[in-house]
TIDOLO-269979 format. One record per residue (C-alpha): residue number from 0; residue in one letter; x, y, z. Coordinates in steps of 0.05 Angstrom, whole numbers, plus 5000, padded with zeros to 4 digits. Example, Ala and Ser with C-alpha at 12.3 -4.5 7.8 and 13.67 -1.06 7.14 Angstrom:
REM residues 2
ATOM   nr  rest    px    py    pz
ATOM    0     a  5246  4910  5156
ATOM    1     s  5273  4979  5143
***
This chain:
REM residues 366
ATOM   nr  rest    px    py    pz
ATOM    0     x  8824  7227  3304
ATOM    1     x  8836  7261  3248
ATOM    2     x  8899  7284  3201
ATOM    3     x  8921  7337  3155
ATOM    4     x  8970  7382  3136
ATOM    5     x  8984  7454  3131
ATOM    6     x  8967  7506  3069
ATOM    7     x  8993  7477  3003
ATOM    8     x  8972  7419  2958
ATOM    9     x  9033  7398  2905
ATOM   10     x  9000  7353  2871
ATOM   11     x  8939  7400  2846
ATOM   12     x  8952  7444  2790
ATOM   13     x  8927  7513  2830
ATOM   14     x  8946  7553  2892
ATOM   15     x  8897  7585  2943
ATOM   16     x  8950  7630  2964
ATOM   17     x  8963  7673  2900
ATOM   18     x  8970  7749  2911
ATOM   19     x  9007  7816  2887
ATOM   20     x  9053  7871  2907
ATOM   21     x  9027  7924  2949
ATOM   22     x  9035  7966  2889
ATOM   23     x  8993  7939  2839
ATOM   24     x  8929  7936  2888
ATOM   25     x  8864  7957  2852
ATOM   26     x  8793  7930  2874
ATOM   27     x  8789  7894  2810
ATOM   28     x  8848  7853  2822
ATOM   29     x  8834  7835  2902
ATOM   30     x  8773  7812  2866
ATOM   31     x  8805  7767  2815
ATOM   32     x  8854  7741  2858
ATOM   33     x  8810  7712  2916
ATOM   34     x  8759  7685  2869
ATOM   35     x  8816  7644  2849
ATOM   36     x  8835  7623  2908
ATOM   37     x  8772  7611  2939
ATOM   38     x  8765  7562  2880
ATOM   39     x  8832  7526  2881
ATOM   40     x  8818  7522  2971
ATOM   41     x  8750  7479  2949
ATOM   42     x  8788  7442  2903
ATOM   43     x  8834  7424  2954
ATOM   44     x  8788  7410  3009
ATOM   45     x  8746  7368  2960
ATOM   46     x  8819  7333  2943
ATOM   47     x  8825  7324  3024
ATOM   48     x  8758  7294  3029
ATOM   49     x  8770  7233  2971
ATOM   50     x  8830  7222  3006
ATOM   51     x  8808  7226  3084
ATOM   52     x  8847  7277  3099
ATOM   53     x  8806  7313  3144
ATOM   54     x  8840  7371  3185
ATOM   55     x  8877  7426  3141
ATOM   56     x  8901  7491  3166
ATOM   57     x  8884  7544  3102
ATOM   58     x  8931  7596  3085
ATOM   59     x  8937  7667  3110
ATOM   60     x  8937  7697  3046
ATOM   61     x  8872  7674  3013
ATOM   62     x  8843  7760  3014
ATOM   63     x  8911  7791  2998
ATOM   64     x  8928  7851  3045
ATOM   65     x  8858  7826  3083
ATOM   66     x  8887  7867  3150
ATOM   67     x  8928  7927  3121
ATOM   68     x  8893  7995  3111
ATOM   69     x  8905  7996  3033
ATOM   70     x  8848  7937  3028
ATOM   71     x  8781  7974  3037
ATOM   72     x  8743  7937  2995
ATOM   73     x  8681  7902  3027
ATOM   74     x  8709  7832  3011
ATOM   75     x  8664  7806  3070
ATOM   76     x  8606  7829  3033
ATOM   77     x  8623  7805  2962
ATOM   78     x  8647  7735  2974
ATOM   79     x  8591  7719  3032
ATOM   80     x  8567  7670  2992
ATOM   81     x  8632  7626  2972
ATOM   82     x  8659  7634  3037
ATOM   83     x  8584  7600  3064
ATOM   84     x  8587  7548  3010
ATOM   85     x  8663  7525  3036
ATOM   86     x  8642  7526  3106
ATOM   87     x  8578  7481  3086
ATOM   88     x  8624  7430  3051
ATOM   89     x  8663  7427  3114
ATOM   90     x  8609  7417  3161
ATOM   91     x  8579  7361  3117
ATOM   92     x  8642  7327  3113
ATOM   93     x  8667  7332  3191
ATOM   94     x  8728  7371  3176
ATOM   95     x  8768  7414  3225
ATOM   96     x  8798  7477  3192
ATOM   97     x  8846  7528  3228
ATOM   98     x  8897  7586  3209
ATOM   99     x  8976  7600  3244
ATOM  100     x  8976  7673  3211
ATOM  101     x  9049  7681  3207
ATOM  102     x  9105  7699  3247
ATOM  103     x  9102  7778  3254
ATOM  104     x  9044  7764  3285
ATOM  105     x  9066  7780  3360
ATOM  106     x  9016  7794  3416
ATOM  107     x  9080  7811  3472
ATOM  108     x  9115  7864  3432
ATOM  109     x  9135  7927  3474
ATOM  110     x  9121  7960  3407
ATOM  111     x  9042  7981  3402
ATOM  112     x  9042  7994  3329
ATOM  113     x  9061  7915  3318
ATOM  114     x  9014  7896  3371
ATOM  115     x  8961  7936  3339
ATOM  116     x  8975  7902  3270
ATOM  117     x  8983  7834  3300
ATOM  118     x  8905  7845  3325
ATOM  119     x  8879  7864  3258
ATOM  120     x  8909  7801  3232
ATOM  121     x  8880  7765  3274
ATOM  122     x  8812  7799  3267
ATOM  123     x  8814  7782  3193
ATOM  124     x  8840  7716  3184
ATOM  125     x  8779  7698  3243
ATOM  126     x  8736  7741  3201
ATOM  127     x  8738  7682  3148
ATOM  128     x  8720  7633  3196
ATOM  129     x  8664  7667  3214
ATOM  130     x  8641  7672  3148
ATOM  131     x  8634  7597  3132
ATOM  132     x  8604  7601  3197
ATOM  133     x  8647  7553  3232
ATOM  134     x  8641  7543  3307
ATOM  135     x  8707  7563  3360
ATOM  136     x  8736  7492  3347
ATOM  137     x  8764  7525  3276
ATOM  138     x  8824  7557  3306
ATOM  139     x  8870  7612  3303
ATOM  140     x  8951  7580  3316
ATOM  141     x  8993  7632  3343
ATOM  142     x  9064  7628  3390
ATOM  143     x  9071  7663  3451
ATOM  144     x  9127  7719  3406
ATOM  145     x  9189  7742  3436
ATOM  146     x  9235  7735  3494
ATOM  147     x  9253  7817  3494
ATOM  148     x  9300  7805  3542
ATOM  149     x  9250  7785  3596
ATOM  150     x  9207  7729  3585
ATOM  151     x  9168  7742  3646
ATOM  152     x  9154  7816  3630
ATOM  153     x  9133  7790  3554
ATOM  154     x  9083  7736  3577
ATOM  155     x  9048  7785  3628
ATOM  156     x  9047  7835  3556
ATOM  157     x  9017  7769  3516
ATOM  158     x  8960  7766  3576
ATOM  159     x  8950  7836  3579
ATOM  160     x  8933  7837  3499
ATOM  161     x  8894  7781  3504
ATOM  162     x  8847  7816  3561
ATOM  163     x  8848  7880  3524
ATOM  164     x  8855  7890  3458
ATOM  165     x  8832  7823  3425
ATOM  166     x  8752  7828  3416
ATOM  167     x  8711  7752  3445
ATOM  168     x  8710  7724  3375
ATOM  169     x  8772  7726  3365
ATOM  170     x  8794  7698  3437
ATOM  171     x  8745  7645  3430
ATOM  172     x  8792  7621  3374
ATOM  173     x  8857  7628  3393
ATOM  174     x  8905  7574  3410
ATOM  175     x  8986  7578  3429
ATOM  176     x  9035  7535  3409
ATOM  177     x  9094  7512  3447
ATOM  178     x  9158  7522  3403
ATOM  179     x  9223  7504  3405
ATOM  180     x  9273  7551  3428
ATOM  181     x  9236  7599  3468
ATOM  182     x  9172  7570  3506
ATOM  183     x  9154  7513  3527
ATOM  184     x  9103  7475  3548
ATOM  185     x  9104  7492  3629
ATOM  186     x  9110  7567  3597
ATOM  187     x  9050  7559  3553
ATOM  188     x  9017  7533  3609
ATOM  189     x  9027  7587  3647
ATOM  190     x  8984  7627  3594
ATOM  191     x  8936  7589  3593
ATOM  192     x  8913  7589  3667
ATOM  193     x  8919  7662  3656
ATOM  194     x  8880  7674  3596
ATOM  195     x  8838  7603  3576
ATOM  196     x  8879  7592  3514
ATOM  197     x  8885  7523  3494
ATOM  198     x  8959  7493  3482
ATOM  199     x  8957  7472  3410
ATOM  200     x  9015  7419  3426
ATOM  201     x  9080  7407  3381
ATOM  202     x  9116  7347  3393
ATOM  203     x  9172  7354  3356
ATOM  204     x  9185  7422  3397
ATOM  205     x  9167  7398  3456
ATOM  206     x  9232  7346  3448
ATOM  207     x  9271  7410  3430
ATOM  208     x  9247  7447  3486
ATOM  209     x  9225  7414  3554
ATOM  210     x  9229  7408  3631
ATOM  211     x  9241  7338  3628
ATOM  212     x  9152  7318  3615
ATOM  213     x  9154  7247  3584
ATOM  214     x  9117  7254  3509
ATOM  215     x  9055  7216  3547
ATOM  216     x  9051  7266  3606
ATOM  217     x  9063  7334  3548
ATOM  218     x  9016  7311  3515
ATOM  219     x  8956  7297  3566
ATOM  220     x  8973  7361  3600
ATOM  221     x  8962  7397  3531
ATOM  222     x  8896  7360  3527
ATOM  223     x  8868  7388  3592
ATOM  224     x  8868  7459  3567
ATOM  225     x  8820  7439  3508
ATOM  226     x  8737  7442  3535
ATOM  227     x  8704  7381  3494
ATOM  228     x  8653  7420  3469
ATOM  229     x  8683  7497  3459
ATOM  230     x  8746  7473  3436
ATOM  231     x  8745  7401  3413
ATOM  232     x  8797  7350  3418
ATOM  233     x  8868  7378  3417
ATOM  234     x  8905  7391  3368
ATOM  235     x  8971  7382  3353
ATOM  236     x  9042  7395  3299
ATOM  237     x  9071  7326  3282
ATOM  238     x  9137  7323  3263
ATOM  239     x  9205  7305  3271
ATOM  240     x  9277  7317  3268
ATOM  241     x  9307  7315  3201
ATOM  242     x  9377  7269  3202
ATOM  243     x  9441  7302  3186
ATOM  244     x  9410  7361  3196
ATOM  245     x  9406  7430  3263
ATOM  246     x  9377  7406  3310
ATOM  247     x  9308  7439  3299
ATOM  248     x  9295  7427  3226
ATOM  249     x  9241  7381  3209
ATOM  250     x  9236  7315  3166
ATOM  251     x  9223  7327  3093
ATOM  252     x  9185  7263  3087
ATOM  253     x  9140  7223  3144
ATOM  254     x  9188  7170  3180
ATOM  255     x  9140  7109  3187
ATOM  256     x  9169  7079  3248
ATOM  257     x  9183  7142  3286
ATOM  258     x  9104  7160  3267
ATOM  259     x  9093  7086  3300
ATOM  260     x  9125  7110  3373
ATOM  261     x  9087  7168  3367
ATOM  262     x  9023  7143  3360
ATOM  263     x  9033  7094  3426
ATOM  264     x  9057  7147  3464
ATOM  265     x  8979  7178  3448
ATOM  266     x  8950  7116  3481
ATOM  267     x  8886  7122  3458
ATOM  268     x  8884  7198  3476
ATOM  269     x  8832  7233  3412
ATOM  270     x  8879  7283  3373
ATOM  271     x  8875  7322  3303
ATOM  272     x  8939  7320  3283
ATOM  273     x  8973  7368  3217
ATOM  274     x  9036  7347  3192
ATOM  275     x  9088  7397  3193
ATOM  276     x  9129  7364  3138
ATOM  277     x  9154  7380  3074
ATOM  278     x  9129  7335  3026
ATOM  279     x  9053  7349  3055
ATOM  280     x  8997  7306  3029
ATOM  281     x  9044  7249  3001
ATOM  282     x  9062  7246  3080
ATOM  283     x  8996  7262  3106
ATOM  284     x  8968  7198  3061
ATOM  285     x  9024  7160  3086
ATOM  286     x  8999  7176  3164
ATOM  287     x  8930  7154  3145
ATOM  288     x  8952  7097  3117
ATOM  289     x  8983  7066  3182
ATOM  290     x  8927  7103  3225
ATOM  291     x  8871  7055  3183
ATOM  292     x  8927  6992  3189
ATOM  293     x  8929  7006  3268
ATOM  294     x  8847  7014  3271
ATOM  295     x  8856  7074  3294
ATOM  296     x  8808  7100  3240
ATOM  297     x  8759  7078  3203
ATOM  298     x  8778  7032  3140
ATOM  299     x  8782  7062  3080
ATOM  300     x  8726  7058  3032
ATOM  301     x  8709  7001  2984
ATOM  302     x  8752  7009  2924
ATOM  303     x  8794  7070  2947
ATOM  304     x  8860  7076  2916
ATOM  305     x  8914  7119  2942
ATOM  306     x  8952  7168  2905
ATOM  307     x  9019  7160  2881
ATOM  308     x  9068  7214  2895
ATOM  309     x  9131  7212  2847
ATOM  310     x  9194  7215  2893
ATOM  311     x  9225  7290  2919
ATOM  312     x  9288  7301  2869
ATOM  313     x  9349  7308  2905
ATOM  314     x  9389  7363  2879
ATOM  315     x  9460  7367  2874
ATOM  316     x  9526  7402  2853
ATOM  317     x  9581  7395  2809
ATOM  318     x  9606  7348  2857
ATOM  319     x  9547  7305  2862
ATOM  320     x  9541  7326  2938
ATOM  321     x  9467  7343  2970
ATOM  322     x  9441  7418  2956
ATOM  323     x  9414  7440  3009
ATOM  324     x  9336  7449  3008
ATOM  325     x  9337  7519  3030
ATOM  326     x  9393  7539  2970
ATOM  327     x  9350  7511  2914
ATOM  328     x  9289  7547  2932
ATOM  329     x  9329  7614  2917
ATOM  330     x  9300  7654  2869
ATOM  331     x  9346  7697  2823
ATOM  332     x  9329  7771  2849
ATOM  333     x  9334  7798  2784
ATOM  334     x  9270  7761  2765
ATOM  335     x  9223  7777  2818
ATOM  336     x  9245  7851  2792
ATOM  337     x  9230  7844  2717
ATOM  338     x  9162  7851  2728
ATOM  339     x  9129  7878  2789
ATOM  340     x  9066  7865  2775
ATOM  341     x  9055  7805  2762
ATOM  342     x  9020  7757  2812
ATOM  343     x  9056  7717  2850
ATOM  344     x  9052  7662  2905
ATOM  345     x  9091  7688  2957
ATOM  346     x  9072  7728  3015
ATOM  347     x  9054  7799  3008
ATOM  348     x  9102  7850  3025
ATOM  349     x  9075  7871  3100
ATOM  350     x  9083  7943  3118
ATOM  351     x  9146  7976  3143
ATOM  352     x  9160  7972  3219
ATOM  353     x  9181  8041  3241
ATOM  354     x  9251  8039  3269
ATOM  355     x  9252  8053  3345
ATOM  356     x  9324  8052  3373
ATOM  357     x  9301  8045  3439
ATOM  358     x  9253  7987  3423
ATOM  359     x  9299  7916  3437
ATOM  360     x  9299  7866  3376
ATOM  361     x  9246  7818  3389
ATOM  362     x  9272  7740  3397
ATOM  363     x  9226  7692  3360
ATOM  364     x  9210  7622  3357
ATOM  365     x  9217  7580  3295
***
């Protein structure tokens, strides 16, 4: 078994996901920009490794615009070598890396030009994987898209992409995810007797979103869909429900005792498990912790001390009442604006979907 979580490190002092507006690409930067974060993502992994920690999904955005048309630079070519040297650190250490490009990423949309973009996403953020020469149990995380207004018609368009326009290496990778409002497991299922696509299992959607499975019985029938040896153990999104809060939005910290139930439901089933939650690898240290208390894992080695994570501030108003999370992670608008150039860590912009009137609004899961 083995535990991580997604993307971002808060306690190092870098980000692997640094990038630029559309506008300011040049060679030089793209350059720049992933050498940086090819050197903050070791840094991390090397971080993951001291601590145990050894599944982590990267982010999307380590080549900035490494799908759209403006990137022609041979970035393949030029960063060969790091992206081999990350790949060997993995190997030595046993990790298990994968990707969940993000949400515009939608296989079933009765729009071709978003299908077609969707592809070449996946095509590059595989690409990477390939070049650390990882084997097909590094995967690529997507959800089964939108409803459109007919769920059945949108599944048989997720199939027919699959069969069609995704090329072997990249099918040899890709998982789906049950989520919370739209498919669920059984529908997932479904897929994956029609295309071989492993069910990358979410619990904490799965109690959003079921046909009445018990958490033991989800989670075996998840496991089934995984081949030991092409796929690995299954993995899974641990999370769960945050209090107070819609129903839907996850815990910003790990909840010790619900973590407990969850790990008897697994019953000695072999998972990698990444922890969708907030606070990240304080949580994710947490987990490990009670995984090497239950035996579950190996001890920790002779001398190890754990890291200590000061506590999450809790913002509030005038009033003294909460902020919500959400509100304080606004950013004034008129800052982003002063300077458009400057590198940033947020996504990049992605380009402009034309506007079809005829074409329905697509229904996405969380």
């Amino acid at each position: 078994m083995k535990i991580g979580y997604p993307c971002v490190n808060e306690t190092l002092p870098c980000s692997a996901a640094r990038t630029f507006r559309l506008a300011s690409y040049t060679p030089e930067r793209l350059v720049e920009t992933v050498a940086a974060n090819l050197a903050c993502l070791r840094q991390i992994l090397e971080w993951n490794v001291q601590h145990g920690l050894l599944f982590f999904r990267m982010g999307s955005d380590i080549v900035p615009f490494g799908s759209h048309e403006v990137n022609d630079f041979p970035w393949q070519t030029h960063f060969k070598s790091e992206f081999k040297a990350i790949g060997d650190f993995i190997k030595a250490h046993g990790m298990r890396i994968s990707f969940h490009p993000d949400q515009f990423v939608v296989l079933n949309s009765p729009d071709p030009d978003i299908v077609r973009r969707s592809v070449n996403e996946l095509i590059y953020q595989g690409s990477m994987l390939d070049l650390m020469e990882l084997d097909s149990t590094a995967k690529l995380q997507i959800h089964a898209g939108g409803a459109y207004g007919d769920k059945g018609a949108a599944l048989a368009r997720w199939v027919e992409t699959f069969h069609t326009l995704l090329p072997e290496e990249v099918k040899v990778r890709l998982v789906v995810e049950n989520d919370d409002r739209l498919y669920s497991l059984r529908e997932c299922l479904s897929l994956s007797d029609e295309t071989g696509v492993p069910i990358l299992f979410d619990n904490f959607h799965h109690e959003c979103l079921n046909h009445g499975e018990p958490m033991r019985e989800a989670l075996r029938l998840a496991a089934a869909t995984w081949h030991p040896t092409r796929d690995g153990v299954l993995m899974m999104d641990y999370s769960s429900q945050a209090p107070g809060e819609r129903k839907g939005k996850h815990t910003d910290s790990l909840v010790p005792e619900l973590f407990r139930g969850f790990l008897a439901d697994l019953d000695g089933l072999d998972v990698d498990m990444m922890l969708e939650i907030k606070d990240k690898e304080a949580s994710a240290v947490c987990g490990i912790g009670i995984l090497r208390e239950l035996a579950l894992i190996a001890p920790a080695p002779a001398g190890y001390v754990p890291p200590t994570f000061a506590p999450r501030p809790v913002l509030t108003d005038a009033e003294g009442r909460p902020v919500p999370a959400t509100k304080a992670r606004k950013k004034p608008a008129k800052a982003a604006a002063a300077n458009p150039d400057e590198t940033t860590e947020a996504t990049p912009p992605k380009p402009r979907r034309p506007r079809k009137a005829a074409t329905p609004t697509p229904d996405l899961p969380n």
